[in-house]
Residue, then its C-alpha position, 0 to 999 in steps of 0.5 A: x308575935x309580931x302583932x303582940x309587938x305592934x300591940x305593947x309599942x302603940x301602948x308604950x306611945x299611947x302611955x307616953x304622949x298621955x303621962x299626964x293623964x287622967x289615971x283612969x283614961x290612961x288605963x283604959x289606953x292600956x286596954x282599948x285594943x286587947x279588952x276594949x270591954x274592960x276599957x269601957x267600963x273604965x271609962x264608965x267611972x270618969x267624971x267628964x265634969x272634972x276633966x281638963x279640955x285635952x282629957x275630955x278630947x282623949x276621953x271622947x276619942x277613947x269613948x268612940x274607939x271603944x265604941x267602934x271596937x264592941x259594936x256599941x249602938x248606944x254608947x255614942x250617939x253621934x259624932x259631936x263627942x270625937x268632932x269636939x275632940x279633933x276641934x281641940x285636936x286641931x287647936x293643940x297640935x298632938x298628931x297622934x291622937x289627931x290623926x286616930x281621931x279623924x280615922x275612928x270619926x270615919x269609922x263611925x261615920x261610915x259603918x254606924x251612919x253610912x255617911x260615906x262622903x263624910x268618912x271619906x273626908x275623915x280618912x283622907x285627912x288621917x292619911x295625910x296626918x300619918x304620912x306626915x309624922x310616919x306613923x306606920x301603925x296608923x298608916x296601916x289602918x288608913x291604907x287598909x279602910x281607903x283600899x276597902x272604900x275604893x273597891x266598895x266605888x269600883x275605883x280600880x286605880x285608887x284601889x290599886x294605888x293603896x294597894x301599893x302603899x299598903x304594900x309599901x307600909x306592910x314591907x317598912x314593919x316587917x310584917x310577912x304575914x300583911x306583905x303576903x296579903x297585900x301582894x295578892x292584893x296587888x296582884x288583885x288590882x292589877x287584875x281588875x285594870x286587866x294588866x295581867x301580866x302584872x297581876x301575874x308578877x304579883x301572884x308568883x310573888x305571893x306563891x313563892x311567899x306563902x310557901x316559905x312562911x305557911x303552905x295552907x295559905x295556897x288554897x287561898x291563894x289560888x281561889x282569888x286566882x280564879x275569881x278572874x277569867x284572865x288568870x285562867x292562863x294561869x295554868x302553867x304555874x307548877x302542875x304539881x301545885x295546882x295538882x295538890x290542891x284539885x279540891x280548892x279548884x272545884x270549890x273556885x269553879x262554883x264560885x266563879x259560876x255564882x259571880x257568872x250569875x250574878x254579873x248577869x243579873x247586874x246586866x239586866x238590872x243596869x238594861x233596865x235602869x238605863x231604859x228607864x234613865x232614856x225615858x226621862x232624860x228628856x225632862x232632866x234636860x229641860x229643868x237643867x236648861x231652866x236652872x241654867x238660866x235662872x243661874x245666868x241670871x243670878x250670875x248677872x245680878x251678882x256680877x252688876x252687884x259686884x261692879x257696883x261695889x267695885x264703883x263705890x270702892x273706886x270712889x273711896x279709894x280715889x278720895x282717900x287717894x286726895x286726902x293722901x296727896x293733900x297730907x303730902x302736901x301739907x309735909x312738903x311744905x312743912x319739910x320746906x319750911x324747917x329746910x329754909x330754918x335750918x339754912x338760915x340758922x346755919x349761916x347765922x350760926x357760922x356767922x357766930x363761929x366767926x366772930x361776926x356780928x349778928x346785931x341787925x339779925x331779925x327775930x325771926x332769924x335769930x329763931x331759926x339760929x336757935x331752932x338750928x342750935x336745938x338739932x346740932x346740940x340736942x343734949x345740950x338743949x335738953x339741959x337748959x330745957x330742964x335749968x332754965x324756966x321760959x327763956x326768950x329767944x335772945x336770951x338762948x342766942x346769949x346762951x349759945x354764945x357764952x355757953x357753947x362758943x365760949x364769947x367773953x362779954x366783950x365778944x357777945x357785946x360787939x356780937x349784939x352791938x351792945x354795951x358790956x354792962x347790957x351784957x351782964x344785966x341779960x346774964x343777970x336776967x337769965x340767971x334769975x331764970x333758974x329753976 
């Protein structure tokens, strides 16, 4: 009931982060789990040349899942159609379908090309993924493949670490059935790192467990017991317990004897490979000490390359470093010059406040009082710019006066030392100017 729950919540996901969709890539969401059959000749009607980019990258994830779950061999060749799918997966965001795409390219990496690095990649990226958005569903199945991986490379404390998040995800979903299994997976780990008291713990838990949801799981549950010497002790577990189930422990004795062997065989073959690793150490030592030193010298060509490139970029920098301090200069002096404008036109503009005369100002220094005027009354500049057309310097410094001081035609005359009818001719002439 509860898987059938599991089931219609990642199709209700599923529907909903693909509303959008293509009808007939929707439908085959709905089926890909249940009828994955159904689902594939679903997807043998889509048009691939009319689909959008993130309907080709769902297309080609729901391509690789079918193919996964019916054991296709032809129906994908290789994994180009889900790599182009987590490349746009990647681009656009959507972590739902990014992260099942990296776990089915580990799936089909793994079980259809043995390209165990390469899967191992795969599924340690939709681990992060579903540990990030917390999707339980998927972290189930990443949990579930890493344990598998790491007990397939005699990791035992990877194994028993996604052992524990197994446990953990399987207790967050409520699932007795996946907690009662991860425990005895737990105490299974354990057991290999030879904590057995630990191990122990776990199967007491699992015992207790499967007597409340279903007694016929105990006969399994002792038969991974036994698999392990250590667990011999334990015995002192209800006797009227191991009593019910004599025939279980019979059929683990015989097992146990055909691990016995094999172990043995193991032995044998590993004495022989490590003779024959001893015989040609001896060889691999040198070629290791020639490639040692071919990549010194490697190591001493790229590292005068690079000194070199250094050298050179030393030079541009301190060049670039001259050309900097000459602009500097060049403003220094710029900023200097408008300075001593600035100062002189201020004390030729207070002299105007005053009412004093400017008649023996230079024409420098009358521009340097208009060069002030233009930064003290910037819209006032502005709007003889736009009425007037080419004004000379004195007839601005006349502009400031009967403008912006309000002078009288007396007071500009004995300003410029001129007579009155000189300063009605330069209005005269100024207003000729207009545009």
């Amino acid at each position: 009931m509860k898987k059938l729950i599991i089931i219609l919540m990642s199709i209700t996901i599923m529907v909903g982060c693909t509303g959008q969709q293509h009808p007939l890539l929707r439908q085959a969401w709905g089926l890909v789990e249940e009828k994955p059959n159904k689902a594939y000749t679903l997807l043998s009607k889509v048009r691939t040349d009319a689909l959008t980019d993130e309907e080709k990258a769902e297309y080609g994830l729901l391509k690789t899942i079918v193919a996964y779950k019916i054991h296709s061999t032809d129906l994908v060749d290789n994994d180009s159609l889900i790599s182009a799918s987590i490349a746009y997966y990647n681009l656009h965001g959507d972590e739902w379908h990014r992260g099942r795409a990296y776990y089915y390219r580990g799936m089909l990496r793994m079980y259809r090309y043995g390209n165990m690095l390469d899967a191992i990649i795969d599924f340690k990226m939709a681990e992060t993924i579903a540990e990030n958005a917390d999707d339980k569903e998927l972290k189930n199945h990443v949990y579930d493949i890493l344990h598998h991986v790491n007990i397939i490379s005699h990791n035992h404390y990877q194994t028993l670490r996604y052992a524990h998040k197994w446990l953990d995800n399987s207790t967050a979903l409520k699932d007795s059935v996946m907690i009662l299994k991860n425990l005895l997976i737990c105490a299974n780990a354990y057991a290999d790192i030879n904590q057995m008291d630990s191990a122990h713990a776990y199967l007491n838990r699992t015992i207790e467990l499967a007597k409340q949801t279903d007694s016929s799981l105990l006969p399994n549950i002792y038969a991974t017991v036994y698999r392990k010497s250590g667990f011999q002790s334990l015995a002192r577990i209800k006797k009227s317990q191991i009593q019910a189930y004599d025939d279980s422990m019979k059929y683990v004795n015989r097992a146990m004897q055909m691990i016995d062997r094999q172990q043995k065989f193991d032995e044998v073959r590993q004495t022989k490979e490590f003779n024959l690793r001893l015989s040609w150490m001896q060889g691999l030592t040198t070629a290791l000490m020639i490639i040692v030193a071919i990549a010194v010298g490697v190591g001493l060509w790229w590292h005068r390359r690079k000194v070199h490139r250094l050298s050179q970029k030393q030079d541009e920098d301190a060049q670039r470093i001259s050309q900097h301090r000459t602009k500097i200069e060049e403003l220094e002096n710029r900023m200097e010059h408008i300075s001593s404008t600035l100062l002189v036109g201020t004390q030729m503009f207070n002299q105007l406040q005053q009412r004093q005369s400017i008649a023996e100002a230079t024409a420098k220094e009358q521009q340097c009082l208009v060069d002030y005027f233009t930064q003290l009354r910037p819209k006032r500049w502005q709007e003889w710019q736009r009425k007037y057309n080419s004004l000379s310097t004195a007839q601005y410094v006349f502009l400031i006066m009967q403008d912006d001081l309000h002078y009288d035609d007396e007071a500009i005359a004995n300003a410029l030392n001129v007579k009155r009818t000189s300063v009605r001719s330069m209005r005269s002439r100024i207003k000729s100017r207009e545009r």
